[in-house]
Backbone as ProteinMPNN parsed JSONL, in Angstrom:
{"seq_chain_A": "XXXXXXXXXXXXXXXXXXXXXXXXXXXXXXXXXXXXXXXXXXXXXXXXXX", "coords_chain_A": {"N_chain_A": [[-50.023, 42.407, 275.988], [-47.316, 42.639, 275.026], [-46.078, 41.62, 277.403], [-46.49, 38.893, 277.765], [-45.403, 37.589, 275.244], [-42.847, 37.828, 275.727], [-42.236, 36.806, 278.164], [-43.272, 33.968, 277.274], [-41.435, 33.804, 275.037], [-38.892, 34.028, 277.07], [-39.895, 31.293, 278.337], [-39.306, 29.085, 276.468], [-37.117, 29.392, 275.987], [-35.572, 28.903, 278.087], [-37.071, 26.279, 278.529], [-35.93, 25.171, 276.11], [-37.281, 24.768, 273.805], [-37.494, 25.504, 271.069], [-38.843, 24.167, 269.154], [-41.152, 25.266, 269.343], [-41.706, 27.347, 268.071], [-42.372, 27.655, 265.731], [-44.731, 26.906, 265.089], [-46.493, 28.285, 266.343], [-46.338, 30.204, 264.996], [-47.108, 30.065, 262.437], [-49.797, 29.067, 263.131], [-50.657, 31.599, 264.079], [-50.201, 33.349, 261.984], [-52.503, 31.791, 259.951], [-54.799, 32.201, 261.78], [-54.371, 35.216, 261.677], [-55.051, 35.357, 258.784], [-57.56, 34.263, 258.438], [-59.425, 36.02, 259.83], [-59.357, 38.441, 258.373], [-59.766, 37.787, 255.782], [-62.489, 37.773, 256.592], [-65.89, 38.313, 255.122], [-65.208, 38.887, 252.68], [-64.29, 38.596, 249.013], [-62.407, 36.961, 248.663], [-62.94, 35.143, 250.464], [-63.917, 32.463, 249.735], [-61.942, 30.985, 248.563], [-59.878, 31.134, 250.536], [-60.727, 29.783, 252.16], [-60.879, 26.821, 250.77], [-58.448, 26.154, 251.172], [-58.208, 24.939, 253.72]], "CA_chain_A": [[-49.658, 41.472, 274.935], [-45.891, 42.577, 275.19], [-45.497, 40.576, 278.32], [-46.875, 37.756, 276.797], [-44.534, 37.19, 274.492], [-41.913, 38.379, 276.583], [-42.584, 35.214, 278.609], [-43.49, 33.196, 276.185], [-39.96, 33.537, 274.299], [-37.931, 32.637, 278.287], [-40.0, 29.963, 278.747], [-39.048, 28.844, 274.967], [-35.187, 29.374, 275.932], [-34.775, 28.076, 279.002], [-36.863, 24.608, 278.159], [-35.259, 24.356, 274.66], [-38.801, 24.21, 273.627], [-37.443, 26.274, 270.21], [-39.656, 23.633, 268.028], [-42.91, 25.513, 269.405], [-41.58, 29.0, 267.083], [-42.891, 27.707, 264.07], [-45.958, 25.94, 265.001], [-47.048, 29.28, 266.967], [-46.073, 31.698, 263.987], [-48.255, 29.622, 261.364], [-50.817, 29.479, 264.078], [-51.233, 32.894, 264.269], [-50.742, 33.504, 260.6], [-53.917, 31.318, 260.126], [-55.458, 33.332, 262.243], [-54.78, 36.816, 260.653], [-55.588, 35.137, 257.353], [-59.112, 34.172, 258.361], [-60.251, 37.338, 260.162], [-58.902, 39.441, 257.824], [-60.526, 37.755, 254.74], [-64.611, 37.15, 256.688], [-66.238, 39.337, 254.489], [-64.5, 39.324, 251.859], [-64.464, 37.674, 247.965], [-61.174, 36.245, 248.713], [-63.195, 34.166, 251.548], [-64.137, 31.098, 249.136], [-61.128, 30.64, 248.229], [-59.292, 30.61, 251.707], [-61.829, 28.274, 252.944], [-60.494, 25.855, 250.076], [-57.545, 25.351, 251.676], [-59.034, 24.212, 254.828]], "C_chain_A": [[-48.143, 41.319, 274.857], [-45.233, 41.409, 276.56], [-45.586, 38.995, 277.987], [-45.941, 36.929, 275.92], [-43.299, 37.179, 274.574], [-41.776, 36.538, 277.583], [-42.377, 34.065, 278.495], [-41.576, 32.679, 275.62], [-38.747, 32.82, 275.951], [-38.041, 31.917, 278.616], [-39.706, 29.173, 277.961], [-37.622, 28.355, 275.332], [-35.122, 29.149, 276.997], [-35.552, 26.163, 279.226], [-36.621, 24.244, 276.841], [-36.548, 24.511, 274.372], [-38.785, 25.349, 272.217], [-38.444, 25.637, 268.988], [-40.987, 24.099, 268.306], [-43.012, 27.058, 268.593], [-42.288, 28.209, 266.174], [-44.028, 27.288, 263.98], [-47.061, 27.163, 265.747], [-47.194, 30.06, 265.763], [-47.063, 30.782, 262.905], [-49.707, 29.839, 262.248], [-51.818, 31.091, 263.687], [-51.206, 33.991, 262.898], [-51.937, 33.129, 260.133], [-54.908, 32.013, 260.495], [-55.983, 34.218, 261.671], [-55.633, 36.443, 259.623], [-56.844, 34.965, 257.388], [-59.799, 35.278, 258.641], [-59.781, 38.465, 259.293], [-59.617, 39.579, 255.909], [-61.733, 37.288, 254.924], [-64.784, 38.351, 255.633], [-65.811, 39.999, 253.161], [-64.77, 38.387, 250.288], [-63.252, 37.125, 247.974], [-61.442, 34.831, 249.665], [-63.02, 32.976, 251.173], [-62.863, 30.678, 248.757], [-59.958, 30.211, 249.311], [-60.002, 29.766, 252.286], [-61.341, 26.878, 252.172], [-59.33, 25.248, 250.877], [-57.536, 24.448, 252.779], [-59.961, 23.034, 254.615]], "O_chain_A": [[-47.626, 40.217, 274.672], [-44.246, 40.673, 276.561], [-44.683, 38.16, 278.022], [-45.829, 35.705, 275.986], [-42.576, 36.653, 273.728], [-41.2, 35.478, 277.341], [-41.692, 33.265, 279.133], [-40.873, 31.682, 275.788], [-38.114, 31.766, 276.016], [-37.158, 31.298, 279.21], [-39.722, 28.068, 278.503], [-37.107, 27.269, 275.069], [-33.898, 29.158, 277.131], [-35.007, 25.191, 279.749], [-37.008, 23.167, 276.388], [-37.051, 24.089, 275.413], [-39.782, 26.06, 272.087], [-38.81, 26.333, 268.041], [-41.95, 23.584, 267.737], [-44.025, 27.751, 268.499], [-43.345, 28.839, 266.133], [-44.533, 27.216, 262.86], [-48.279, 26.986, 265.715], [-48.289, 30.587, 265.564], [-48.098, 31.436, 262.773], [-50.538, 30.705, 261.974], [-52.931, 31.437, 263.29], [-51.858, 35.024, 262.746], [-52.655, 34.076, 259.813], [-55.801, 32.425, 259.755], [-57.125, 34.402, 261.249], [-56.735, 36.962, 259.445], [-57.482, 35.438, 256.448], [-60.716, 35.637, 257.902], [-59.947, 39.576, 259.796], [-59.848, 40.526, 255.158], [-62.303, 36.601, 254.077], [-63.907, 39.18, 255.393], [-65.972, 41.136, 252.717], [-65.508, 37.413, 250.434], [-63.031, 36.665, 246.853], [-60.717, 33.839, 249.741], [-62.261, 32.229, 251.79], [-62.941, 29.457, 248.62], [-59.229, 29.235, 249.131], [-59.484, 28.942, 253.04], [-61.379, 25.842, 252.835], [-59.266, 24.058, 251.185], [-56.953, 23.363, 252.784], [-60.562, 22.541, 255.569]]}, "name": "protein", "num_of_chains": 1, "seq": "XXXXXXXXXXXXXXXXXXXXXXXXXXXXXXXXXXXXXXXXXXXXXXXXXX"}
């Protein structure tokens, strides 16, 4: 996963391509936020926002 992102970030900085940080990091916030509240009574309420 370290290489990954390792990668990720020189291919970022050497095509300028710095407008894909923020659209990755919500991304993968999203993410957490769903698998983290299946199962949960917080679910109905993150589903709202969606």
């Amino acid at each position: 996963m370290g290489d990954f992102i390792v990668e990720l970030w020189a291919f970022m900085k050497e095509r300028k391509k710095f407008w894909l940080l923020p659209i990755i990091t919500i991304l993968i916030v999203f993410g957490v936020l769903i698998v983290l509240s299946q199962g949960s009574a917080v679910a109905p309420f993150i589903y709202t926002i969606f």
